[in-house]
N, C-alpha and C positions, 0 to 999 in steps of 0.2 A: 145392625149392619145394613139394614136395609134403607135407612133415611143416609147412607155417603156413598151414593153412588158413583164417587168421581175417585174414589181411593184406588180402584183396577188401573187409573190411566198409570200410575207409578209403580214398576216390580217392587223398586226397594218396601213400598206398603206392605202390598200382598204377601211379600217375604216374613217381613214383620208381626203380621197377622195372624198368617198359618204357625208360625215359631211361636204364637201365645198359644192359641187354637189347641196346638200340638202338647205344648206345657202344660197347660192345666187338664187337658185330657189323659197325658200321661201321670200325674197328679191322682186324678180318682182312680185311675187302673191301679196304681201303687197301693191306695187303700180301700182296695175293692168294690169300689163303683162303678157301674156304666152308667153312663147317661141317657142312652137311648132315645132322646130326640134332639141331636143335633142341627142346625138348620141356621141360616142368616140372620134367623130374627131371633134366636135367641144368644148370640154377640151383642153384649152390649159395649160400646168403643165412646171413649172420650175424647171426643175430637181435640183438644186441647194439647193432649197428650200422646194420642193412639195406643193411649193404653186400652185394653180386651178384656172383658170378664166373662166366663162364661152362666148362663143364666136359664131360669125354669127347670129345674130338675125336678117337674112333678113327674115324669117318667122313672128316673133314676130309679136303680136296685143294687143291694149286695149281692157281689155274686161268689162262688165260693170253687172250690175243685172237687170234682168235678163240675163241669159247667152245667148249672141249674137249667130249669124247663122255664120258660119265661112265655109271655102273649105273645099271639104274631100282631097283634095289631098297634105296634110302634114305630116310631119317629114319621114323621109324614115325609106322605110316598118319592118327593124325587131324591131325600138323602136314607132311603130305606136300603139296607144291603140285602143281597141279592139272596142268601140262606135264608133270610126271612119270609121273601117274597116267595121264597120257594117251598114253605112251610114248616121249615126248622124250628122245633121249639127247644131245642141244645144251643143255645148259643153263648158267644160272650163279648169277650173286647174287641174284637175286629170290626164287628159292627159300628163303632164309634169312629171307629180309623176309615171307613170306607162314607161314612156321614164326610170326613172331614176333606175327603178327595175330593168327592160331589161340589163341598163348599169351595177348596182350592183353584178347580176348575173354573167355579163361578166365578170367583175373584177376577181370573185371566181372563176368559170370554165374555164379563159382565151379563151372563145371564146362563139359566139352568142349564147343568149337561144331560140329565135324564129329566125332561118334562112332563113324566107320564099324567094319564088324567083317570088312571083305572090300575090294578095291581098288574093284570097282564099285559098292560098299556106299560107300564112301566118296565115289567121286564123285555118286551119284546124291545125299548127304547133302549137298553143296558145291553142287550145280544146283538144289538145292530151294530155299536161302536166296538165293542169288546169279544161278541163273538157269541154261540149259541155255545155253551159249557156241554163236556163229555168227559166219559168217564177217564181219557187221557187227561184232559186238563182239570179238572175237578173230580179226582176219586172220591166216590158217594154219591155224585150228585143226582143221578137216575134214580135214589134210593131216596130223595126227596119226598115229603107228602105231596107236592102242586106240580112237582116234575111228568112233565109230558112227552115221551118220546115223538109224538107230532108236532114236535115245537118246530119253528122253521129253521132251518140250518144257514146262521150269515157268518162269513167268516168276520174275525178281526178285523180292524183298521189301526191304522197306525196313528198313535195319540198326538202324535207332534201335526199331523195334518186337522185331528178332532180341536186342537189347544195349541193354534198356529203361533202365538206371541207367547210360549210360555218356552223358556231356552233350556238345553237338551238335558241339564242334571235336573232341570223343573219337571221336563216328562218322565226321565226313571224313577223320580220319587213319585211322582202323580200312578205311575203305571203298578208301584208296591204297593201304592194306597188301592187303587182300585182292582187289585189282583180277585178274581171271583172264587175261586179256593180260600175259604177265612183260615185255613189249618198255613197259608202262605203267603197271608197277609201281612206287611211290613207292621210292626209295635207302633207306637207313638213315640214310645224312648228310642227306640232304634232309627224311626225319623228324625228325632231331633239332631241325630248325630250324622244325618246324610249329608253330599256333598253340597246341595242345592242350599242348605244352610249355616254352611261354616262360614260365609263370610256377615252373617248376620250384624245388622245393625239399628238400633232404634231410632227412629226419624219422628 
């Protein structure tokens, strides 16, 4: 994805895109895969077609119920979710779905939403737009391993000002993906069926 850079000037792409993104995400979550590093450069797109494959699953794991104890040190850092960084080794498929908001965003803004250059660089880049998590908004989260209650406290910002060209069913689904609570993160299947992509169409 990273050699078409001009596919953002078109929603109808980016539509297009994320509705593969989404499919074959929801695809390994069905037969128990995560993928764990999701990221632009591993989309590979036929420009001929715009058709989407997803690619490099040397990350990749089965994962089972309960959710297994996994590394923290997956997917690179600006499509890492936020349990991770926070030092979760319980995790499972949200983490995929919050990879794929990161990448959504990109699409629309044509460059990264969380640029960190450091793991606490990156969260503190994730609480600036989204907000510093508590235990109102993410029960548990203080019970983190990396959880610091000197973390700085920034409120939310309103995503449609963060992802100014992306139109208002694009920021409720954008806002499910990137929900910091993973126990309230929106599915992949349950994205597929949002209103931001019912009128989908292959271009």
């Amino acid at each position: 994805m990273d050699s078409c850079p001009e596919f953002g000037k078109d929603p109808r792409i980016i539509k297009t895109f994320l509705y593969q993104i989404l499919r074959g995400i929801a695809y390994c979550h069905s037969h128990r895969v995560l993928h764990r590093d999701l990221k632009p450069q591993n989309l590979l797109i036929d420009p001929r077609t715009n058709a989407l494959k997803l690619a490099d699953f040397g990350l990749a794991r089965a994962f089972g119920i309960p959710v297994r104890t996994f590394t923290h040190e997956v997917v690179t850092l600006w499509y890492r979710a936020p349990e991770i960084l926070l030092g979760s080794r319980h995790y499972s498929t949200p983490v995929d779905v919050w990879s794929v908001g990161c990448i959504f965003a990109e699409m629309v803004n044509q460059r990264p939403l969380f640029p960190g250059d450091s793991e606490i660089d990156e969260l503190f880049k994730i609480f600036r737009i989204l907000g510093t998590p508590n235990e109102d908004t993410w029960p548990g989260v203080t019970s983190l391993p990396d959880f610091k209650s000197a973390f700085p406290k920034w409120p939310a910002k309103n995503l449609a000002t963060v992802v100014p060209n992306l139109e208002s069913a694009g920021i409720d689904l954008l806002s499910k993906m990137l929900c910091m609570d993973p126990s309230k993160r929106i599915t992949a299947r349950s994205a597929l069926e949002h209103e931001y992509l019912k009128d989908i169409g292959f271009v």
